[in-house]
FITORVEX-123263 format. One record per atom (N, C-alpha, C): x, y, z. Coordinates in steps of 0.05 Angstrom, whole numbers, plus 5000, padded with zeros to 4 digits. Each point is the difference from the previous one (the first is absolute). Layout:
// FITORVEX-123263
    px    py    pz
     X     Y     Z
...
***
This chain:
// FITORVEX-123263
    px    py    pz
  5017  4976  5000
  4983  5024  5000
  5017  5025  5000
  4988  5023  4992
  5021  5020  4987
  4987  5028  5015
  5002  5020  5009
  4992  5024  5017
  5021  5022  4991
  4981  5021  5000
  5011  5033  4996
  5009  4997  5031
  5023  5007  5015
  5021  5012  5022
  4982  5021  5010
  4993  5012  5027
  4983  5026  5012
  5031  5022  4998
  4977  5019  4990
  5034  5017  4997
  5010  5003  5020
  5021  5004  5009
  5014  5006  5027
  4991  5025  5014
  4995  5004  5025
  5006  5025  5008
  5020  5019  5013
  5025  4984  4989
  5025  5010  5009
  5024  4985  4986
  5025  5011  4994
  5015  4989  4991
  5025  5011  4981
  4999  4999  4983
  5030  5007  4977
  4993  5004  4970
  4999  5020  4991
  4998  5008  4972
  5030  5002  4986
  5003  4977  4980
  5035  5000  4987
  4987  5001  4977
  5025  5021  4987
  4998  5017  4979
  5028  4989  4986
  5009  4991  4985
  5020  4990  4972
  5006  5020  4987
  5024  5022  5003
  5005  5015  4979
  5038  4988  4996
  4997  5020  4973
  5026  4994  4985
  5011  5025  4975
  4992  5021  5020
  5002  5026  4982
  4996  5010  4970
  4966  4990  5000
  4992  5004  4983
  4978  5018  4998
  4986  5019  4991
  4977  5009  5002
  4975  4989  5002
  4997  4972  5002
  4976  4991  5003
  5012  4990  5025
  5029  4994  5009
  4997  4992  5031
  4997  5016  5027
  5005  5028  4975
  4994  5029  5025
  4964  5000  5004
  4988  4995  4981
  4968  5005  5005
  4996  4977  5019
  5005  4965  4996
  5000  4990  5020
  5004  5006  5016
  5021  5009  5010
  5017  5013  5033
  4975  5026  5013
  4990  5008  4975
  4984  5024  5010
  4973  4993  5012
  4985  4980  4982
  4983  4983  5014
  5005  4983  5021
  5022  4989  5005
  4997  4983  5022
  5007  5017  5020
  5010  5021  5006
  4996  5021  5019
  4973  5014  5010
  4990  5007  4979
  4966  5013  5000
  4987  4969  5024
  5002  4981  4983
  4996  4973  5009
  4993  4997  5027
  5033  4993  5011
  5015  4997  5027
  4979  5029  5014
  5000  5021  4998
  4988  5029  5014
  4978  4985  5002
  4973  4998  4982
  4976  4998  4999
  4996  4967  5017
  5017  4976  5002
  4990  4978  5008
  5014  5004  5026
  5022  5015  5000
  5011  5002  5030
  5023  4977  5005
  5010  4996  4971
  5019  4971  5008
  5027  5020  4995
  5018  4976  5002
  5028  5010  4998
  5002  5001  4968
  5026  5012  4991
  5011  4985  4984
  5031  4998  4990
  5004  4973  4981
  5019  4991  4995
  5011  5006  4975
  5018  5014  4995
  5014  5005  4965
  5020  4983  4995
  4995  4984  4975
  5024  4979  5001
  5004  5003  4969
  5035  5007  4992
  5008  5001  4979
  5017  4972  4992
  4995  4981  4977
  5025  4974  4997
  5027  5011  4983
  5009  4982  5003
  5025  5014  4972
  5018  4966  5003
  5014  5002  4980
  5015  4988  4985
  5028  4999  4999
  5025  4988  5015
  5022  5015  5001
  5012  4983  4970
  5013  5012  4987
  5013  4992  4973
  5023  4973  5009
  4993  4979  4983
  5011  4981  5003
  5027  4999  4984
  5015  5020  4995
  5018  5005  4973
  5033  4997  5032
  5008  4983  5001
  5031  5002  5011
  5019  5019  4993
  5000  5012  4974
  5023  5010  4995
  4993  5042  5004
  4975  5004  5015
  4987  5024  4993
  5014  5014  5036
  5009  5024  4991
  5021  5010  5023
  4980  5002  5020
  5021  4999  5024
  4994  4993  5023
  4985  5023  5017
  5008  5023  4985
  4978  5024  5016
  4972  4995  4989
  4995  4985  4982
  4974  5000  4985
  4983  4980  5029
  5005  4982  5014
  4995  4984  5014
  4978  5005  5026
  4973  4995  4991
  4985  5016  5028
  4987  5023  4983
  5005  5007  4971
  4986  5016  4989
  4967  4995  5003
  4995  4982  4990
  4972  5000  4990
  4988  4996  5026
  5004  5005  5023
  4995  4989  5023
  5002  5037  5010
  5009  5011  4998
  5007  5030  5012
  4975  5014  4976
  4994  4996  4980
  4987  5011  4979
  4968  4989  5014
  5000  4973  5003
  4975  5001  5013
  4989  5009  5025
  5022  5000  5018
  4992  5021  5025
  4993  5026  4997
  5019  5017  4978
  4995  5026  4990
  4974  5013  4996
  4987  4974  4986
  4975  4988  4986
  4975  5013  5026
  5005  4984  5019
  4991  4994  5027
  4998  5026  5007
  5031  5017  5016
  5001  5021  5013
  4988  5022  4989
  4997  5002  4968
  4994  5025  4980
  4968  4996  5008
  4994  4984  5008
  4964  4996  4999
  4994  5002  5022
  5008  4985  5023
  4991  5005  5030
  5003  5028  5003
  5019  5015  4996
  5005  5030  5006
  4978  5019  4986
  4983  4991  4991
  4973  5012  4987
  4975  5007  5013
  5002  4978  5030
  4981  4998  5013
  5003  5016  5029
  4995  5019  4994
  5009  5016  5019
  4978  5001  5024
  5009  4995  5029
  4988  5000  5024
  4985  4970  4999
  4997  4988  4986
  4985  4969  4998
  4990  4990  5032
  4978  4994  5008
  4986  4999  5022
  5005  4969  5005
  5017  4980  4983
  5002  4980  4994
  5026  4992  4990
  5002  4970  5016
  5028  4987  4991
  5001  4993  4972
  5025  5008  4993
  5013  4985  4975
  5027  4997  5001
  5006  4976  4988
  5021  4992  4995
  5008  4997  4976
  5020  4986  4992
  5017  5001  4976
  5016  4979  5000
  5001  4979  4979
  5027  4981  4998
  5012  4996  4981
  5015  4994  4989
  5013  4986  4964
  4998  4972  5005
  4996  4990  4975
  4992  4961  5014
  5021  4999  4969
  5016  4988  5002
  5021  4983  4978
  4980  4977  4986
  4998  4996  4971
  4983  4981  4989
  4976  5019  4987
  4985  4980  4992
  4975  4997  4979
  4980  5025  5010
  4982  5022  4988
  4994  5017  5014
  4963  4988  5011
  4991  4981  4982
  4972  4983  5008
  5003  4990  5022
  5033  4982  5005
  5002  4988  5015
  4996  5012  5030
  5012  5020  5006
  5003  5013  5016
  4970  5004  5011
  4982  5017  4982
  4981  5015  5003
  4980  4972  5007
  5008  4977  4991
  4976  4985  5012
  5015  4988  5021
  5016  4995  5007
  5017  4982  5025
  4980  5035  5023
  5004  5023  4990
  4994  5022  5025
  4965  4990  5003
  4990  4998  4979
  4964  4994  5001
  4992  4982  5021
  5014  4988  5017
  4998  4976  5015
  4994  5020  5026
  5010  5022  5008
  4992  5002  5014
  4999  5038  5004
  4990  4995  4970
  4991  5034  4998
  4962  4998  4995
  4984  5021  5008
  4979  5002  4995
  4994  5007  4973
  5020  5017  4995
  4990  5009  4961
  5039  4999  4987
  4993  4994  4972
  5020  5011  4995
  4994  5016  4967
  5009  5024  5001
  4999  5018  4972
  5035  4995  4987
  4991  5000  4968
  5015  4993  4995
  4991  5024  4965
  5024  5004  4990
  4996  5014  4967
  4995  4984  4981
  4972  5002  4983
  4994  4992  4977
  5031  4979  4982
  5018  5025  4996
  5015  4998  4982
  5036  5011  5022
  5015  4990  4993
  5021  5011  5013
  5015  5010  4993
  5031  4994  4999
  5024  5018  4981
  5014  4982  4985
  4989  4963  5009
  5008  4993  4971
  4976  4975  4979
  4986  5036  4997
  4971  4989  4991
  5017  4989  4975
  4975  4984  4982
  5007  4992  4971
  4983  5020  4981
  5000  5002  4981
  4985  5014  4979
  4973  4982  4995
  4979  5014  4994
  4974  4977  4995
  4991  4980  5019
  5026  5005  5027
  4972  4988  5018
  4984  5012  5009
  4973  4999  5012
  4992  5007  5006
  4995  5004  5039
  5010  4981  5001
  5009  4991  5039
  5029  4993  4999
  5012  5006  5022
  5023  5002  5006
  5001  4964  5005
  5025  4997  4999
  5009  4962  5019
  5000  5008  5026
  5011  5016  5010
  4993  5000  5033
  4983  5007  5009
  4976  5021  4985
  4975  5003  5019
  4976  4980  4983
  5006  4985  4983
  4991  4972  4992
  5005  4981  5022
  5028  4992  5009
  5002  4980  5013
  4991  5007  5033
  4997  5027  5010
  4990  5006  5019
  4975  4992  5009
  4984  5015  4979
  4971  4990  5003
  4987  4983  5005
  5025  4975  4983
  4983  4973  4999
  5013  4981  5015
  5016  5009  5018
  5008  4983  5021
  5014  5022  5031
  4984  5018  5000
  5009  5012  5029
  4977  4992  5015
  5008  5003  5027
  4983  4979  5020
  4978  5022  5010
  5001  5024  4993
  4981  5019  5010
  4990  5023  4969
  4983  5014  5009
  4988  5014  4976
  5022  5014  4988
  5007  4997  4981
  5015  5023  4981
  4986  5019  4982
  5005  5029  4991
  4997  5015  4995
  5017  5013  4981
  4995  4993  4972
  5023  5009  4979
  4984  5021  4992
  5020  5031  4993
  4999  5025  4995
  5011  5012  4972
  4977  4996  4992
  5017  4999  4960
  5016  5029  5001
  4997  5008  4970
  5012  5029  4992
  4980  5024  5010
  5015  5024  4995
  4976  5015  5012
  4975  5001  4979
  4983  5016  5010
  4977  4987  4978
  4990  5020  4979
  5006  4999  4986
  4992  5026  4974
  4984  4986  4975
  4977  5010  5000
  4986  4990  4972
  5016  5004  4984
  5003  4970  4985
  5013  4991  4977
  5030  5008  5000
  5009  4994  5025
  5038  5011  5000
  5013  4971  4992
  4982  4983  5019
  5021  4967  4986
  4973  4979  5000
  5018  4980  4985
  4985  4977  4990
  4971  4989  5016
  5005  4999  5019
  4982  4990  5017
  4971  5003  4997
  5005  5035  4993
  4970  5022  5001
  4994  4984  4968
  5002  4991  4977
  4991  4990  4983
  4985  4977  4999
  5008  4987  5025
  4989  4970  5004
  4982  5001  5032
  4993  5035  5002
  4983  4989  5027
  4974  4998  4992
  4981  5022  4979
  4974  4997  4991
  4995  4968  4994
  4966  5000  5006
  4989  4974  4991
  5000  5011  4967
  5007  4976  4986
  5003  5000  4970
  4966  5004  4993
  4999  5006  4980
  4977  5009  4976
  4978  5008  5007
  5011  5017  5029
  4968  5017  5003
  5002  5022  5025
  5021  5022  4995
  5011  5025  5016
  4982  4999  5017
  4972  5002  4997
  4982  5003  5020
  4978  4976  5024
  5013  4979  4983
  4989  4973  5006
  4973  5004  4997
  4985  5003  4977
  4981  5006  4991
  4986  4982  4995
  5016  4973  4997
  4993  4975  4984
  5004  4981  5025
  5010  5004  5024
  4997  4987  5021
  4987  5006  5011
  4984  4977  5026
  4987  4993  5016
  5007  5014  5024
  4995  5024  5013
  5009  5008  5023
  4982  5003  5028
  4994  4989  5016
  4987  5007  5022
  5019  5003  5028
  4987  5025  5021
  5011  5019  5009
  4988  4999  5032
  5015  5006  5019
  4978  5009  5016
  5002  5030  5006
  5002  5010  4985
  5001  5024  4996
  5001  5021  4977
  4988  5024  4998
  5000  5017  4976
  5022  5002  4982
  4999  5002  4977
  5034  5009  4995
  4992  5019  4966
  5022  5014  4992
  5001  5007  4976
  5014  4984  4980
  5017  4995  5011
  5026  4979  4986
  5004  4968  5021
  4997  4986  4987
  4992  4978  5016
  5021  4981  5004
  5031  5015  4981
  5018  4999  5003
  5028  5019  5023
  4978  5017  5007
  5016  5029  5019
  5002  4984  5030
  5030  4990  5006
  4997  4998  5024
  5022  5025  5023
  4990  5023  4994
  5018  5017  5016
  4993  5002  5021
  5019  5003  5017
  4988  5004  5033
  4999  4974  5011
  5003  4981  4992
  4991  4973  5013
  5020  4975  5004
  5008  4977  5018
  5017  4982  4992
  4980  4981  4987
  5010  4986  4986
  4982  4986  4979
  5023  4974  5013
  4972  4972  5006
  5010  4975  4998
  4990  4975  4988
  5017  4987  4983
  4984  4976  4986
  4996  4982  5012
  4973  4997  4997
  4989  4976  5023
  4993  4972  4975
  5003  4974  5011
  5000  4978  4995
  4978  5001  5014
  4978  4986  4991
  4981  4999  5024
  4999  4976  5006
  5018  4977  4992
  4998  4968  5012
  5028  4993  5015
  5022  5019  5007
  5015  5006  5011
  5010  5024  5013
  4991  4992  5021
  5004  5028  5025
  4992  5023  5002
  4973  5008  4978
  5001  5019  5001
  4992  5025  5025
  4991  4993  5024
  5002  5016  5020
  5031  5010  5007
  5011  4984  5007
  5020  4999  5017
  5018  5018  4969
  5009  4993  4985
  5017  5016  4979
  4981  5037  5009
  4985  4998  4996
  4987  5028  4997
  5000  5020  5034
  5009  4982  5020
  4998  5011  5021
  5024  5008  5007
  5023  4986  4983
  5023  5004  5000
  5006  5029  4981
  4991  4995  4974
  4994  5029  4985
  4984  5030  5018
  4984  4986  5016
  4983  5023  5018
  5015  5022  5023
  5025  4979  5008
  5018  5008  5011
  5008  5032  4994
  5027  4987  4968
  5001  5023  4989
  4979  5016  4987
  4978  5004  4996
  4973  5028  4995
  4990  5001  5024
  5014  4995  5027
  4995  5017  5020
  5027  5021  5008
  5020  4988  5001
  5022  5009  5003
  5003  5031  4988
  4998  4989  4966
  5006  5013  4983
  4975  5030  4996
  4973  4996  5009
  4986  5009  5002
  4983  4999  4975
  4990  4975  4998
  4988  4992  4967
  4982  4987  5001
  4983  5000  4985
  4982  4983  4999
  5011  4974  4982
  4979  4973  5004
  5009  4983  4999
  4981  4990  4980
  5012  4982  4977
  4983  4987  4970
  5008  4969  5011
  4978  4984  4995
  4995  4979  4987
  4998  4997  4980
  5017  4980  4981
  4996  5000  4972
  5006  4971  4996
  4982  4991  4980
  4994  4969  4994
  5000  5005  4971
  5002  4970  4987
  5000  5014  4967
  4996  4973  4993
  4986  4981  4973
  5004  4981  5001
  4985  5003  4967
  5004  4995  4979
  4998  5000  4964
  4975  4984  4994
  4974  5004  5014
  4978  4985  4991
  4996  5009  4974
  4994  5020  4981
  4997  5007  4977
  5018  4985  4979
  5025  4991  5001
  5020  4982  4990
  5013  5014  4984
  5010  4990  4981
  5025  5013  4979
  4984  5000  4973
  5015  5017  4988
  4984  5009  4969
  5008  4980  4979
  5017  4981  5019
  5015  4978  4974
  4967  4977  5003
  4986  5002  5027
  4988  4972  5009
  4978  5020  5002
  4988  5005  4986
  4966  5009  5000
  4982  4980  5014
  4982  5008  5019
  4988  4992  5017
  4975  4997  4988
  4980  4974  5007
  4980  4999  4995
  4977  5019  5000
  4983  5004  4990
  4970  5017  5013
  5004  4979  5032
  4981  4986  5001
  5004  4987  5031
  5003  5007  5016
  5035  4990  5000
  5016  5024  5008
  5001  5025  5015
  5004  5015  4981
  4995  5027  4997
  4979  5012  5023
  4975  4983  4996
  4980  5011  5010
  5000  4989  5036
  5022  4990  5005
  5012  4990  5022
  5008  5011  5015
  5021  5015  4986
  5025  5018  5010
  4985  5028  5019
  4984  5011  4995
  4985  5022  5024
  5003  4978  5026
  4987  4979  4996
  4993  4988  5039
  5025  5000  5006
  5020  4990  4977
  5035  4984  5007
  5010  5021  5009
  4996  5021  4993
  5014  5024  5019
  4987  5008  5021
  4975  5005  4994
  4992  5003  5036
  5004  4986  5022
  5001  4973  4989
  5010  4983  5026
  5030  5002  5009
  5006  5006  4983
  5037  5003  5019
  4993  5022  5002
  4981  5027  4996
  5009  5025  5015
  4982  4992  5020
  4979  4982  5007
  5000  5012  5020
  5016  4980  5029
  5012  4976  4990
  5013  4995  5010
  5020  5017  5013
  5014  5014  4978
  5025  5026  5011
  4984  5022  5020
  4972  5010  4991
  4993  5008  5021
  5001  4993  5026
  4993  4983  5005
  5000  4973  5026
  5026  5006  5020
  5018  4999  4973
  5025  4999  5017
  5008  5035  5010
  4996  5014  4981
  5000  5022  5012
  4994  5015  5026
  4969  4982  5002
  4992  5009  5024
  5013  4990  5020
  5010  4975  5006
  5013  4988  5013
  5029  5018  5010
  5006  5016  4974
  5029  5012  5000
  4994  5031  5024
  4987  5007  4991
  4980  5029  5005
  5005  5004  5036
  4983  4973  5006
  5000  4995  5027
  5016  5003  5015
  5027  4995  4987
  5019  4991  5021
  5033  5019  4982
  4984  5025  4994
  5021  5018  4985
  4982  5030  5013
  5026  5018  4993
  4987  5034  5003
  4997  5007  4978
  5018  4988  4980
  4994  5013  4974
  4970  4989  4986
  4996  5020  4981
  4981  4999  4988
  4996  4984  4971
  4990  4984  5006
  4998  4971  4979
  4981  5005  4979
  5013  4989  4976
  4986  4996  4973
  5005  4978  4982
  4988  4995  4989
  5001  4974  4977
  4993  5005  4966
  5013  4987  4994
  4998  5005  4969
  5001  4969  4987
  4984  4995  4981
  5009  4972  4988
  4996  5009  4965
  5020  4981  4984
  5000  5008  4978
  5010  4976  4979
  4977  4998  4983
  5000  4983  4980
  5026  4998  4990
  5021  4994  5005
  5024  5005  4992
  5026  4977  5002
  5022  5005  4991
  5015  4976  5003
  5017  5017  5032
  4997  4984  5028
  5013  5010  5015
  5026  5016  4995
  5019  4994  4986
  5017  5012  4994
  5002  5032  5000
  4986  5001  4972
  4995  5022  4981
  4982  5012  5020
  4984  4996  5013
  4983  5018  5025
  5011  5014  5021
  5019  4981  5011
  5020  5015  5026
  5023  5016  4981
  5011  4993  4985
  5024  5011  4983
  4987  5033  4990
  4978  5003  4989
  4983  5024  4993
  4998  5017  5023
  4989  4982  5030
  5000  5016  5021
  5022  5014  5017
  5028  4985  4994
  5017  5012  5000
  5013  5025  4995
  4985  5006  4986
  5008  5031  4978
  4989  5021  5021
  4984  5005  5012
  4985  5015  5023
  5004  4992  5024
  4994  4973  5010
  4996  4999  5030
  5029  5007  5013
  4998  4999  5024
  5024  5004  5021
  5018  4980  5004
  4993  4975  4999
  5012  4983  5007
  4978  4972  4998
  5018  4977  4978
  4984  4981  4989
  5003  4973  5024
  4992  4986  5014
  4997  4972  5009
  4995  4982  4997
  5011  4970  4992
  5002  4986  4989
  5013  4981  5018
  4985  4965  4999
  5026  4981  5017
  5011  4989  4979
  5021  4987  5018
  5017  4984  4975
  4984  4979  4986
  4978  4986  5007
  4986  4974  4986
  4974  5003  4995
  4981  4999  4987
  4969  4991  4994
  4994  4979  4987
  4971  5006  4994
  4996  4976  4988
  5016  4993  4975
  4992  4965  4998
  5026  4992  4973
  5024  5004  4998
  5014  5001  5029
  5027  5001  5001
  5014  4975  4988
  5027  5005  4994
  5011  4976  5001
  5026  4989  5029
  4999  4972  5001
  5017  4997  5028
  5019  5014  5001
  5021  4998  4976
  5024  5005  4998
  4997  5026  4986
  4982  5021  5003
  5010  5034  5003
  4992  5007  5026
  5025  5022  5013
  4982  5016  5017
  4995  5023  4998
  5000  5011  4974
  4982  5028  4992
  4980  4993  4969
  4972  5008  5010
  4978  4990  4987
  5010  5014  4976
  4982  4991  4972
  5003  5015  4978
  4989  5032  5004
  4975  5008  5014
  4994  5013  5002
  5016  5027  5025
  5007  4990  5017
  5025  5016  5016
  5012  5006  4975
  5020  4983  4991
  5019  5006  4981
  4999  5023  4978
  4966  4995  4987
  4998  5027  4986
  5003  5023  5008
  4979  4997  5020
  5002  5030  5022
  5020  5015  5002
  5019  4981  5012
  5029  5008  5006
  5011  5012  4971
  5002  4983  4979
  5006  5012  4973
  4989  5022  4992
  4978  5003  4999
  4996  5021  4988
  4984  5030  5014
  5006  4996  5026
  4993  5020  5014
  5014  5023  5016
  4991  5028  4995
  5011  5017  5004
  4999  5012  5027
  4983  4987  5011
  5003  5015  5035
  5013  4975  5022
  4996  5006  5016
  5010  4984  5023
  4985  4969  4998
  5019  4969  5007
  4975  4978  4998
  5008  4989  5024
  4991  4998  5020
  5000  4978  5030
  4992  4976  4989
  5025  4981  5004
  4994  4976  4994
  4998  4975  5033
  4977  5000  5003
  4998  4987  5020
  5001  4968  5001
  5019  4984  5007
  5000  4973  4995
  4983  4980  5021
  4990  4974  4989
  4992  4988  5011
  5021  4987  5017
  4992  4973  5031
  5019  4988  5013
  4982  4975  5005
  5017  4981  4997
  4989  4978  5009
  4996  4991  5035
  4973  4999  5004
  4997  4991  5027
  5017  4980  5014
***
């Protein structure tokens, strides 16, 4: 049996930088972080010492003084901090590190992309391998976010319909754009896996943060334009969505109860993916666990995490499951 973790109410926010500009925005969030949850936190830079024998002997301890630099240039930012932090250099792999610290950190933030991104990826290898195997929620922090500055913003809209005009959307609430999630943390709920507990964990931060809080479910009853759907069918699909919304309702209320923030739900004819990845473009911060339905044994980040993470431009808390 498998369980969302109760978030902690105390503990260690570690932040992974490596003097890069996406590891300064991390560093900046997990500070905001640490203030608003009241935890400590931990800055940990890795490095690599050059395995070359014949490379002079003052060079020796370099990459090791460069990542402290790393360290000191950033802690010295936080001026008067009401809260511990520390700092270390860890020799070795920089995932490694950052998940060996997850063991017994409450969160760890980590940069989208680092300083030795590749071209055309779209996720970094270390805040890839973070996600999908740190022992507590991670929190990858892409680029900053500018309509249409990098790739990402191309691949967050739901494809062939700007306005989802042609999708199925029901709400518990008014909207103009049924895609606008500003102001709000938006979380993808599975509703045959955990979905209370993932969303109470998201409730957390849109109290913290001072946000309101989305429910969002998404599941492709209308089908694909390659597989045209019967009349039958068709004339099916109205109940097929009401019943998982109002299932998500259900859970909402359940969420409502036992949160300050102010709860909403959205469900949308849609391929999960392409639904949270769209909502990314607006909301505050996306939530997501590592597994849902139709996982496979041997991944531990769902297809649908994985997009998210790919192609999204704001903040994504990746909350993992644990085995009882």
């Amino acid at each position: 049996m498998r369980h969302i973790a109760e978030h902690p109410t105390s503990g260690t926010v570690v932040v992974g930088v490596d003097g890069s500009e996406n590891s300064e925005r991390a560093f900046d969030v997990a500070v905001d972080l640490a203030q608003k949850f009241d935890y400590g936190l931990r800055v940990i830079a890795a490095y690599t010492e050059p395995g070359y024998e014949y490379l002079p002997e003052n060079t020796q301890g370099l990459a090791q003084e460069n990542a402290q630099a790393v360290i000191n240039d950033l802690v010295a930012t936080v001026n008067d901090a009401d809260f511990g932090i520390s700092g270390v250099t860890i020799e070795g792999d920089a995932a490694g590190a950052l998940i060996k610290a997850s063991e017994e950190a409450a969160l760890v933030v980590v940069g989208k992309r680092g300083r030795s991104r590749f071209a055309g990826r779209f996720l970094g290898s270390v805040s890839a391998s973070v996600a999908s195997h740190a022992k507590c929620p991670t929190m990858v922090i892409p680029e900053k976010r500018h309509s249409g500055e990098h790739l990402e913003t191309q691949f967050a809209r739901l494809s062939g319909s700007p306005e989802l005009s042609e999708f199925g959307v029901l709400s518990s609430e008014e909207y103009g754009d049924p895609t606008d999630f500003e102001g709000t943390v938006v979380v993808g709920v599975d509703l045959d896996a955990y979905p209370v507990e993932l969303s109470l964990h998201a409730a957390k931060h849109a109290e913290l943060l001072g946000k309101s809080l989305t429910l969002v479910t998404s599941q492709p009853f209308s089908g694909s334009m390659w597989m045209p759907a019967s009349p039958v069918y068709q004339a099916e699909v109205p109940d097929l969505r009401r019943d998982v919304a109002n299932r998500l309702a259900k859970v909402a209320e359940q969420v409502a109860e036992k949160t300050s923030a102010e709860v909403h739900w959205r469900f949308f004819d849609a391929s999960p993916a392409d639904a949270l990845s769209d909502a990314a473009r607006t909301a505050d911060v996306i939530v997501v666990g590592t597994r849902g339905r139709g996982g496979f044994a041997g991944l531990l980040l769902g297809s649908v995490s994985q997009a998210v993470l790919n192609r999204a431009v704001t903040p994504v808390l990746v909350v993992p499951t644990a085995s009882d």
